[in-house]
C-alpha positions in Angstrom: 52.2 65.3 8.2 51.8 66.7 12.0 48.9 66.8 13.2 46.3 69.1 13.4 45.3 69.6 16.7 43.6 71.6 19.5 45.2 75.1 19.9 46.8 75.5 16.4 45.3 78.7 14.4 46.3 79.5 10.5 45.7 78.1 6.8 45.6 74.2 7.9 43.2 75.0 10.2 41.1 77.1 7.5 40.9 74.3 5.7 40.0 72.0 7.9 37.1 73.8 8.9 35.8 74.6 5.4 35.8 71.0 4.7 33.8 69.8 8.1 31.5 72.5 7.1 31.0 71.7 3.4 30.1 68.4 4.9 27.4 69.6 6.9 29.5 70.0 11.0 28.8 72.6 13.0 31.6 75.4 14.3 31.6 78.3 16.1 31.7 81.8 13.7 34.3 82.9 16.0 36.4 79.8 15.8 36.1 80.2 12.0 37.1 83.6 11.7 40.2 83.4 13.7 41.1 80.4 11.7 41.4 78.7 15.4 41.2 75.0 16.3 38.7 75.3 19.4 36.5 73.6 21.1 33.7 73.0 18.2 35.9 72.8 15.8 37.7 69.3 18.0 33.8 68.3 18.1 33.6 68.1 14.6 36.2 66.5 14.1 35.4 63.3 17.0 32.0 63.2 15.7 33.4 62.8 11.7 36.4 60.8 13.1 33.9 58.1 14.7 31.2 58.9 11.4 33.9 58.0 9.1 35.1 54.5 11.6 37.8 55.9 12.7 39.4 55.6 16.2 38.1 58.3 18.5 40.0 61.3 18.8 40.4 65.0 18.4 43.4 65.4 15.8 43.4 65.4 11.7 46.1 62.8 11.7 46.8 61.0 8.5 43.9 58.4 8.5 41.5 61.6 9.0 42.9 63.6 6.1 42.5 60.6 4.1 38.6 59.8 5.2 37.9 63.6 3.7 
């Protein structure tokens, strides 16, 4: 699995953000609609990366998509 990463827009991202959301992140309205990986939506992630013990960062690698 690549990464999912800062920049990328489309269905991975989609889901990635439905999934921080269900469990209880906050993104940006815009980001959602566009189905964008921004800036809140790389917050989320750091802050569930180092919630879940995971090593700090900003991608959904494999350890990430496994902590869901």
């Amino acid at each position: 699995m690549e990464p999912i990463t800062t920049g990328m827009q489309g269905a991975a991202v989609e889901d990635v953000q439905s999934r921080l959301l269900q469990l209880g992140y906050t993104i940006d309205d815009t980001e959602v609609a566009d189905k964008r990986f921004g800036t809140t939506t790389e917050q989320a992630v750091s802050t569930f990366r180092l919630d879940s013990g995971l090593a700090a960062g900003h991608a959904v690698d494999i350890p990430c998509w496994s902590a869901w």
